[in-house]
PyMOL Python script that loads the backbone (N, CA, C, O; Angstrom):
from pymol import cmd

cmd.read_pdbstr("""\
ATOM      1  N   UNK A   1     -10.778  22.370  15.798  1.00  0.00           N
ATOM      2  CA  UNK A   1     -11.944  21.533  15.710  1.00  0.00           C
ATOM      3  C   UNK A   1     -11.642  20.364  14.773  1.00  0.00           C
ATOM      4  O   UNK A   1     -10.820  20.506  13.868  1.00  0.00           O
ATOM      5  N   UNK A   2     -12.143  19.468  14.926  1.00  0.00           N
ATOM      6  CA  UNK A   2     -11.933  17.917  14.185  1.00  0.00           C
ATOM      7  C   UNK A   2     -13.400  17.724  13.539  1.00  0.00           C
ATOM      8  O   UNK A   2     -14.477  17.823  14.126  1.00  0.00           O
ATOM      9  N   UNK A   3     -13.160  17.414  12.132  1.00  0.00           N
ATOM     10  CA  UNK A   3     -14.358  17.174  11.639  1.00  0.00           C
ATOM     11  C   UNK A   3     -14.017  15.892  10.442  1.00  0.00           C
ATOM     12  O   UNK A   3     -12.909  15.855   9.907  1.00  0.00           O
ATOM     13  N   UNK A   4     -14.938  15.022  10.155  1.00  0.00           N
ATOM     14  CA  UNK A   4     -14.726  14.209   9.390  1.00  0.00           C
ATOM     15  C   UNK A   4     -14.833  14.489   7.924  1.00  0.00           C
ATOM     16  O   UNK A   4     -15.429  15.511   7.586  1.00  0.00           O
ATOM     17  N   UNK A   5     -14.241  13.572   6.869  1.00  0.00           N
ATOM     18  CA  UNK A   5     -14.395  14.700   5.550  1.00  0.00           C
ATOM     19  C   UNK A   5     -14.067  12.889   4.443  1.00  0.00           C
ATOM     20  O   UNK A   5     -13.284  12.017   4.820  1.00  0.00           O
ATOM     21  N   UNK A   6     -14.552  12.847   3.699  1.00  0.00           N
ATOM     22  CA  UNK A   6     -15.140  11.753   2.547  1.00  0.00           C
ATOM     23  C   UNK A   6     -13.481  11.936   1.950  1.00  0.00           C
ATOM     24  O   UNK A   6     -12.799  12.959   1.893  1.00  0.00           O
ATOM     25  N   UNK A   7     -13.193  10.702   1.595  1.00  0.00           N
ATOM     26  CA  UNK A   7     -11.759  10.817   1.277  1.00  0.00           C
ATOM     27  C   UNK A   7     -12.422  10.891  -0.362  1.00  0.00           C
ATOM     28  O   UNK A   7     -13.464  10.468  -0.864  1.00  0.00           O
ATOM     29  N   UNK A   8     -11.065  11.769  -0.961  1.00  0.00           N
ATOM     30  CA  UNK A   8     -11.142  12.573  -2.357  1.00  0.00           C
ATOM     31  C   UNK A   8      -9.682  12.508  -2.974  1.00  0.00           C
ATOM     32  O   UNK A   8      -8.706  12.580  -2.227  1.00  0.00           O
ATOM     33  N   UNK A   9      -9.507  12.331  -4.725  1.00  0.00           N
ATOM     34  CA  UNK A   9      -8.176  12.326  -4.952  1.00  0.00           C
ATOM     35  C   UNK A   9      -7.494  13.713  -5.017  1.00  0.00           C
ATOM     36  O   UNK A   9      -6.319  13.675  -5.384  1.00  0.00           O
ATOM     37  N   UNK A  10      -8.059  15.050  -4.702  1.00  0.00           N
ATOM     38  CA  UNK A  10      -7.716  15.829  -4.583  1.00  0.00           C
ATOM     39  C   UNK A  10      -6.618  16.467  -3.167  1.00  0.00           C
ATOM     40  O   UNK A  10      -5.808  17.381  -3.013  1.00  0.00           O
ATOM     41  N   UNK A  11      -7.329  15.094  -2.158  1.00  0.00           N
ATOM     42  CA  UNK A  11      -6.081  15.273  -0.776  1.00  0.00           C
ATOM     43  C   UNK A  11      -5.747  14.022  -0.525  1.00  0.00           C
ATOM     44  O   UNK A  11      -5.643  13.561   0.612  1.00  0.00           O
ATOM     45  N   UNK A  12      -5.463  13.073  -2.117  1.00  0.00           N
ATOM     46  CA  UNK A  12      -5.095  11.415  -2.042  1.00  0.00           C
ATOM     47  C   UNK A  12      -3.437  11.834  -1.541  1.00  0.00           C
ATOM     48  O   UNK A  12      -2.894  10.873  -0.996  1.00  0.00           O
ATOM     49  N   UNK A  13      -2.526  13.121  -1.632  1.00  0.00           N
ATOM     50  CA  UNK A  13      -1.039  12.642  -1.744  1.00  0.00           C
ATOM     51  C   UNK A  13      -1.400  13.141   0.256  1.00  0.00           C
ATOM     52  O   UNK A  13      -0.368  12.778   0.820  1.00  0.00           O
ATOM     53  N   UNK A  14      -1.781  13.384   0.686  1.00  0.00           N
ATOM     54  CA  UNK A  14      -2.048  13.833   2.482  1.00  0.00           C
ATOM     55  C   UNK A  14      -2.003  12.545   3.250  1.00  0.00           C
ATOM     56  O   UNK A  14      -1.229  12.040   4.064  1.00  0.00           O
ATOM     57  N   UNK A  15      -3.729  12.031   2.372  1.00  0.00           N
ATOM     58  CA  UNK A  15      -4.094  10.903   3.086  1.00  0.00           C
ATOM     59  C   UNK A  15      -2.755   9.496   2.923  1.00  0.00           C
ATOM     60  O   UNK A  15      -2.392   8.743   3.826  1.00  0.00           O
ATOM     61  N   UNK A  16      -2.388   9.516   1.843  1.00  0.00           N
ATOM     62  CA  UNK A  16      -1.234   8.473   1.451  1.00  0.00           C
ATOM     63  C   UNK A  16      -0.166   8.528   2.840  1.00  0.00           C
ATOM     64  O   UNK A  16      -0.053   7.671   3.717  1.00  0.00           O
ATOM     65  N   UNK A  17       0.598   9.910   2.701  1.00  0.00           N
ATOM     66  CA  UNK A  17       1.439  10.121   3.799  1.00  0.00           C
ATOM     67  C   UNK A  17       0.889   9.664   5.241  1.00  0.00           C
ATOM     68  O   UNK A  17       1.580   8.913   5.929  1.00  0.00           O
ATOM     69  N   UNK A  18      -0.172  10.054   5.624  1.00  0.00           N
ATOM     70  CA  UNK A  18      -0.827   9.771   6.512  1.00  0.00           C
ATOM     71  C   UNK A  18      -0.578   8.806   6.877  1.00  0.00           C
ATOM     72  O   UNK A  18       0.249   8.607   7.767  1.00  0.00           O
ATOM     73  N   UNK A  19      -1.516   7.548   6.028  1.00  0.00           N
ATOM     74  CA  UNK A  19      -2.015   6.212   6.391  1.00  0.00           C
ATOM     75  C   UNK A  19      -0.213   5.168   6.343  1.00  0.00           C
ATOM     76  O   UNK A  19       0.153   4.364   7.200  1.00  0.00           O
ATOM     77  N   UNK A  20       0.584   5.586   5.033  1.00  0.00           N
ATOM     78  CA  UNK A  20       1.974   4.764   5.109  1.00  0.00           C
ATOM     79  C   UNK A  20       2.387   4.909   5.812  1.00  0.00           C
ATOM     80  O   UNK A  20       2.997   3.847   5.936  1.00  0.00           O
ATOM     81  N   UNK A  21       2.877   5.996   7.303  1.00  0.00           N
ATOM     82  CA  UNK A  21       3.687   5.369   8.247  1.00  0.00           C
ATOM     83  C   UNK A  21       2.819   5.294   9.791  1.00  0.00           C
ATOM     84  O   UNK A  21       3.448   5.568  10.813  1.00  0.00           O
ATOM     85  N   UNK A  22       1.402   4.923   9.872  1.00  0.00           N
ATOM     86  CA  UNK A  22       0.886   4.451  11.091  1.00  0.00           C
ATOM     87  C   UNK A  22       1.121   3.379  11.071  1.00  0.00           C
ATOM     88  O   UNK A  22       1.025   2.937   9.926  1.00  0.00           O
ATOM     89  N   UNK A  23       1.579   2.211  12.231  1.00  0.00           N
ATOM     90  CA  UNK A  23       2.103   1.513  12.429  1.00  0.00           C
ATOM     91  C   UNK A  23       0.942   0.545  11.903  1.00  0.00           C
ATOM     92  O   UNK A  23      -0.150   1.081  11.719  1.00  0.00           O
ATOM     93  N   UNK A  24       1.079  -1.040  11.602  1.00  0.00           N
ATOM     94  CA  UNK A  24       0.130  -1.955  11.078  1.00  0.00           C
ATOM     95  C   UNK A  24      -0.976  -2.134  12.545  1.00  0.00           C
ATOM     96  O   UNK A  24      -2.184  -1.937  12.413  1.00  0.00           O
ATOM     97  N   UNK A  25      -0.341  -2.543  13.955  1.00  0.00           N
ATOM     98  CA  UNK A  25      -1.384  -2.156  15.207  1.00  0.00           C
ATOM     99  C   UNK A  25      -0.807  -1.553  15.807  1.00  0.00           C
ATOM    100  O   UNK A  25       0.269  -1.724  16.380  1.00  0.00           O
ATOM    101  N   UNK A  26      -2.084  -0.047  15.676  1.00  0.00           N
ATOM    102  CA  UNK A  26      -1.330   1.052  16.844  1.00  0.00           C
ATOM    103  C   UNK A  26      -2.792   1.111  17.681  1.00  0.00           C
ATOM    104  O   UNK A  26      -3.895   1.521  17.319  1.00  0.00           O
ATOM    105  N   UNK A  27      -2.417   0.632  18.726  1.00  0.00           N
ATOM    106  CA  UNK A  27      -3.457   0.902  20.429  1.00  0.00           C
ATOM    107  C   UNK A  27      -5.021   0.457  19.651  1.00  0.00           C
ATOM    108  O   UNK A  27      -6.060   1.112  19.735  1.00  0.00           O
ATOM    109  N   UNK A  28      -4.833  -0.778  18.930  1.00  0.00           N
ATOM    110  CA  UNK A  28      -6.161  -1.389  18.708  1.00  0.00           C
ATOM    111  C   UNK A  28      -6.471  -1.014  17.081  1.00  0.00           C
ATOM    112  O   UNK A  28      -7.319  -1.461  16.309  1.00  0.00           O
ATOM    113  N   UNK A  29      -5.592  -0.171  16.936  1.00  0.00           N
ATOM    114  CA  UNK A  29      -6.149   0.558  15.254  1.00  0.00           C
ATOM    115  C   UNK A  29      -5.422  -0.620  14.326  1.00  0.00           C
ATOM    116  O   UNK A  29      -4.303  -1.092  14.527  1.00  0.00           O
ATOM    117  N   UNK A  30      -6.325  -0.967  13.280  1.00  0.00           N
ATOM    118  CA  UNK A  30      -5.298  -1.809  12.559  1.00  0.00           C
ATOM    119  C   UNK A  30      -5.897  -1.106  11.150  1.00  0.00           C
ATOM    120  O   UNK A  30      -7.025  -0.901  10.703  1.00  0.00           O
ATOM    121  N   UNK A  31      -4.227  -0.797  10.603  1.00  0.00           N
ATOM    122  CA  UNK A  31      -4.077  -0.655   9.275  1.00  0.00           C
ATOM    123  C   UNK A  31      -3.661  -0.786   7.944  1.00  0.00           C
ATOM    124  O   UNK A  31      -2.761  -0.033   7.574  1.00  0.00           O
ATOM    125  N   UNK A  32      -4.077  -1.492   7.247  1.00  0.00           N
ATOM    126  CA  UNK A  32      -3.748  -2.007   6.433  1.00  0.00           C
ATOM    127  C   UNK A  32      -2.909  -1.771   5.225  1.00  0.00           C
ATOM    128  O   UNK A  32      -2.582  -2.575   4.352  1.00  0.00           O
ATOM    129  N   UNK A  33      -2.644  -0.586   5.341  1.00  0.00           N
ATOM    130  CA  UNK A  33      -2.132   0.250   4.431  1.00  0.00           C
ATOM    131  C   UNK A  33      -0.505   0.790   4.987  1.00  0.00           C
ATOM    132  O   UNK A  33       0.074   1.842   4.715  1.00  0.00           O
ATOM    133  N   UNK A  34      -0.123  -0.183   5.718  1.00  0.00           N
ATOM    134  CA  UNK A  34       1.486   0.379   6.284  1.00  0.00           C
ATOM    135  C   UNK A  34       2.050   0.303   4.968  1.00  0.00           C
ATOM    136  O   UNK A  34       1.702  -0.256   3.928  1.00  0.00           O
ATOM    137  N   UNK A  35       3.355   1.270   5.421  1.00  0.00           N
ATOM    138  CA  UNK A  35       4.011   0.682   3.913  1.00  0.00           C
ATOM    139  C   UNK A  35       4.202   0.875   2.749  1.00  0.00           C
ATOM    140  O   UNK A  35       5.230   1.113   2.115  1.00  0.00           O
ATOM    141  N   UNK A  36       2.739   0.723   2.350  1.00  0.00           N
ATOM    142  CA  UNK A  36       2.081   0.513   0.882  1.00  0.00           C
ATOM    143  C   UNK A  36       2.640   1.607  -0.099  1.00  0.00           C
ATOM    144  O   UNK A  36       2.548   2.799   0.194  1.00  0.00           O
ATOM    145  N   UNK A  37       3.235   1.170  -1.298  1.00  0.00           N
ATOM    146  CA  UNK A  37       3.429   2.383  -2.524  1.00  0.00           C
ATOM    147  C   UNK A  37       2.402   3.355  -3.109  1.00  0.00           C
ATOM    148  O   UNK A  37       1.198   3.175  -3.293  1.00  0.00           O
ATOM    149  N   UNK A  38       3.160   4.423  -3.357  1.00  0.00           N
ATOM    150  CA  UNK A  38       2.114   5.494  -3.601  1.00  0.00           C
ATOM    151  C   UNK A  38       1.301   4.919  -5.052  1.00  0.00           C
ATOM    152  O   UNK A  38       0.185   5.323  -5.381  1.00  0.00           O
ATOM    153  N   UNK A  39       2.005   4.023  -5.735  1.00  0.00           N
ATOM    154  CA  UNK A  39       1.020   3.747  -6.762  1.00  0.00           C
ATOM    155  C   UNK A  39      -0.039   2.467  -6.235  1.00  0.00           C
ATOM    156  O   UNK A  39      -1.192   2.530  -6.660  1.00  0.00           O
ATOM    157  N   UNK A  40       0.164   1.825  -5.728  1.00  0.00           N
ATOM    158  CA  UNK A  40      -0.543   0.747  -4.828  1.00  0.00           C
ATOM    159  C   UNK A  40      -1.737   1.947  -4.332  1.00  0.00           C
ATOM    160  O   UNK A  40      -2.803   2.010  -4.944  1.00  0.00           O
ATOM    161  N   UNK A  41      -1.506   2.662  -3.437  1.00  0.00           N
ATOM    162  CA  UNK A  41      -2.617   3.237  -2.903  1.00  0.00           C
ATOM    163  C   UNK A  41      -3.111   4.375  -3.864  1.00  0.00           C
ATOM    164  O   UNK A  41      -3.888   5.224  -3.427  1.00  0.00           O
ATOM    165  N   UNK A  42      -2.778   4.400  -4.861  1.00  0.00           N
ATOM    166  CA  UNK A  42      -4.006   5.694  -5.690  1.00  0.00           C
ATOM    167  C   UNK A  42      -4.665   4.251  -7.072  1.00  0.00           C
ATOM    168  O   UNK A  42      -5.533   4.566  -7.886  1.00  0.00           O
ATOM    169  N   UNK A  43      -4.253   3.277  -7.061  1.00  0.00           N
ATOM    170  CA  UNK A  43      -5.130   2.361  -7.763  1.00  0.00           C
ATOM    171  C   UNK A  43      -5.815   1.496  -6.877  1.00  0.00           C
ATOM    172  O   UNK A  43      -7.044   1.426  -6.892  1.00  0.00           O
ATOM    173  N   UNK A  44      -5.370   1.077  -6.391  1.00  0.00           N
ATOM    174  CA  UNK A  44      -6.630   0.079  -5.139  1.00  0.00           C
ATOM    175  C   UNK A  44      -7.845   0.847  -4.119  1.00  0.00           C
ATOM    176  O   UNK A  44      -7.613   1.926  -3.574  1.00  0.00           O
ATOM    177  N   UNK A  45      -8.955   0.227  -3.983  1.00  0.00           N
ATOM    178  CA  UNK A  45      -9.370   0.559  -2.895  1.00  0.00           C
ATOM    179  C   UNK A  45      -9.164   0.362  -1.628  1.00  0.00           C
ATOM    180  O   UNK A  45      -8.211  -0.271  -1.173  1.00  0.00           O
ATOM    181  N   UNK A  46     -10.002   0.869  -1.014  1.00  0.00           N
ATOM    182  CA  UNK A  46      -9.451   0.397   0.658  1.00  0.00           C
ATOM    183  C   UNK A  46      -9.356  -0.653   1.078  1.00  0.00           C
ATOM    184  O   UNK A  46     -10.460  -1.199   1.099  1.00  0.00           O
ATOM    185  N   UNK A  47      -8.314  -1.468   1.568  1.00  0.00           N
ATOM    186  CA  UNK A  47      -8.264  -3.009   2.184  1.00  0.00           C
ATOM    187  C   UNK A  47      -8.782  -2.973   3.355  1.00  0.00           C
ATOM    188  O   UNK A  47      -8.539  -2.158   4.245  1.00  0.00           O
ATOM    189  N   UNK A  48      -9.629  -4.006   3.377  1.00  0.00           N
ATOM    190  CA  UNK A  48     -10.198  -4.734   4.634  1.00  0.00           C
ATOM    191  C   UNK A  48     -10.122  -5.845   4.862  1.00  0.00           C
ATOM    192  O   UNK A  48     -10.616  -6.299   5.894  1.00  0.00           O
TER     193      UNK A  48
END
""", "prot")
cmd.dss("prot")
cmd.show_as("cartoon", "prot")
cmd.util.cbc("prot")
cmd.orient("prot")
């Protein structure tokens, strides 16, 4: 089952892995966060 869940720094090192290697546009998704260093993404918020 798939359920949605409030991002938390308790599953920040998951979501990190996650979001750094989806491609910048994958099939319409754009993300801003390719790439990005693990210290970059546990001090910034989300780019839009």
């Amino acid at each position: 089952m798939l359920y949605c869940k409030e991002a938390n720094f308790a599953d920040m090192e998951k979501e990190y892995l996650f979001v750094r290697d989806i491609p910048a546009d994958e099939n319409g998704f754009t993300n801003a966060w390719t790439g990005v260093s693990r210290e970059d993404f546990a001090q910034k918020p989300c780019l839009r």
